[in-house]
C-alpha positions as CSV (number, residue, x, y, z in Angstrom):
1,X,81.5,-25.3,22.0
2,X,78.9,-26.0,24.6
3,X,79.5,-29.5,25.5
4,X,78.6,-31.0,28.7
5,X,80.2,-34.0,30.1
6,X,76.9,-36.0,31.6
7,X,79.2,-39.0,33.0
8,X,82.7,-40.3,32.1
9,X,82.5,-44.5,32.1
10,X,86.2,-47.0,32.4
11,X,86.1,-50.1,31.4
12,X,89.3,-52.3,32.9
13,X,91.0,-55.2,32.2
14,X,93.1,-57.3,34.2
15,X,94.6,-60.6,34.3
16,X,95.9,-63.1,37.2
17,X,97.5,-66.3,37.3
18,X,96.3,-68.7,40.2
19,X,97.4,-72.5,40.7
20,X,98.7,-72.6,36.9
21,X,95.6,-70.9,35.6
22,X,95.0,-67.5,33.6
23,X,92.2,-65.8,34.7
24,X,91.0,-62.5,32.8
25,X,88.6,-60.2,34.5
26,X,86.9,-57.3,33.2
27,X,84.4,-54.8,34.5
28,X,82.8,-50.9,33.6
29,X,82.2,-48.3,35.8
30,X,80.7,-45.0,36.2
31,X,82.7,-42.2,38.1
32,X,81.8,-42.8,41.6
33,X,79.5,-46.0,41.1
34,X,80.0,-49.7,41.5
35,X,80.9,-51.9,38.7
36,X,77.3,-53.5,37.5
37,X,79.5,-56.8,36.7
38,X,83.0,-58.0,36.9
39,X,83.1,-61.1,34.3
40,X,86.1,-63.4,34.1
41,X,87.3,-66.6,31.8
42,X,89.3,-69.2,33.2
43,X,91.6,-70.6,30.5
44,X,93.5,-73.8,31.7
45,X,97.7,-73.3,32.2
46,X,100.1,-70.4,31.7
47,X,102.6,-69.2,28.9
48,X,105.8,-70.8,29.8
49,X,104.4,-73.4,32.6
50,X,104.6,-76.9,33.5
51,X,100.5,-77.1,32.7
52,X,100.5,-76.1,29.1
53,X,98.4,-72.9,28.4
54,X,95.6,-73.7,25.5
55,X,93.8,-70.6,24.9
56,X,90.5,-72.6,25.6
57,X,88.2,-71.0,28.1
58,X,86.4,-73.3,30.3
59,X,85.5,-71.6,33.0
60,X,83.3,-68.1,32.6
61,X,81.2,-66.0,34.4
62,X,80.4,-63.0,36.6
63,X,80.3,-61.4,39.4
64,X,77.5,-58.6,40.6
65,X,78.2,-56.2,43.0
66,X,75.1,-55.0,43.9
67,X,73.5,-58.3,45.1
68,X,76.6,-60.1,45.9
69,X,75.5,-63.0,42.7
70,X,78.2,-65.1,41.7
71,X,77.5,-67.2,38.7
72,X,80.2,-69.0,37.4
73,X,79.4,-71.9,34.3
74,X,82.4,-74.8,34.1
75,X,83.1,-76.7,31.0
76,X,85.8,-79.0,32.2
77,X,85.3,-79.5,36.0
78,X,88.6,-80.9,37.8
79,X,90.1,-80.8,41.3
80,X,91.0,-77.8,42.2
81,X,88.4,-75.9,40.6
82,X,86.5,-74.9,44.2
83,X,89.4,-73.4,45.0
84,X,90.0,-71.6,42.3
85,X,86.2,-70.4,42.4
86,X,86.9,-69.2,45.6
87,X,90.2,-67.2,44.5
88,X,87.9,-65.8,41.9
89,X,85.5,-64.2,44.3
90,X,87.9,-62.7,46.2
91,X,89.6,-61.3,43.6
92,X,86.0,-59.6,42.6
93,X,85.3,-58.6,46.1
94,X,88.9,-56.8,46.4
95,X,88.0,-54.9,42.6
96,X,85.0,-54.1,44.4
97,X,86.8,-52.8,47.3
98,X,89.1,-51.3,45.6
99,X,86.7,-48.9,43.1
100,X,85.1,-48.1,46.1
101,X,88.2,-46.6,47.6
102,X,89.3,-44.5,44.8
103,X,85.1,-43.2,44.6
C-alpha cells in the first residue's frame, strides 16, 4: 500500500463553567497551523447549581485567529454578560496560545 499522509487535522472540544455558565468551545486544526475558528455556545446555569442549567444556548459565536475577529450574537442579554464576553476571549486567545506551543 502506497498511501501518503498529505495532513493529519484534530478537531477539540472543550467545556468551561464561568460565573454559573457553561460554555462549550470547539475548534480544528492542521498539524502545525492555527485553528481557522474557535466557536463557542453559552448556555445559561450549570448541572447541579443554584442558576438552573436549561440546555438553551443564547449566546454563540466565534473566534478567528488569524485576524484577531471576535463575533459573538446574544439572544438574552443580562448583566454580567460583558464579562463573560471577555472570559470568552481569553479563553480563545489561551487555545490560541496554547496550539501554538505544542506546533
Amino acid at each position: 500500500m502506497s498511501l501518503e499522509i498529505i495532513s493529519t487535522s484534530i478537531t477539540v472540544q472543550a467545556k468551561e463553567t464561568v460565573n454559573e455558565n457553561t460554555i462549550k468551545y470547539a475548534w480544528n486544526f492542521i498539524e502545525g497551523g492555527l485553528p481557522q475558528a474557535i466557536n463557542f455556545n453559552v448556555q445559561r446555569g450549570i448541572v447541579g447549581g443554584d442558576n438552573p442549567f436549561t440546555g438553551n444556548n443564547v449566546i454563540s459565536g466565534a473566534y478567528y485567529p488569524e485576524n484577531g475577529k471576535y463575533d459573538v450574537q446574544n439572544n438574552n442579554f443580562i448583566d454580567g454578560d460583558l464579562t463573560l464576553y471577555q472570559s470568552i476571549l481569553t479563553t480563545c486567545q489561551s487555545i490560541v496560545t496554547d496550539v501554538q506551543t505544542r506546533g
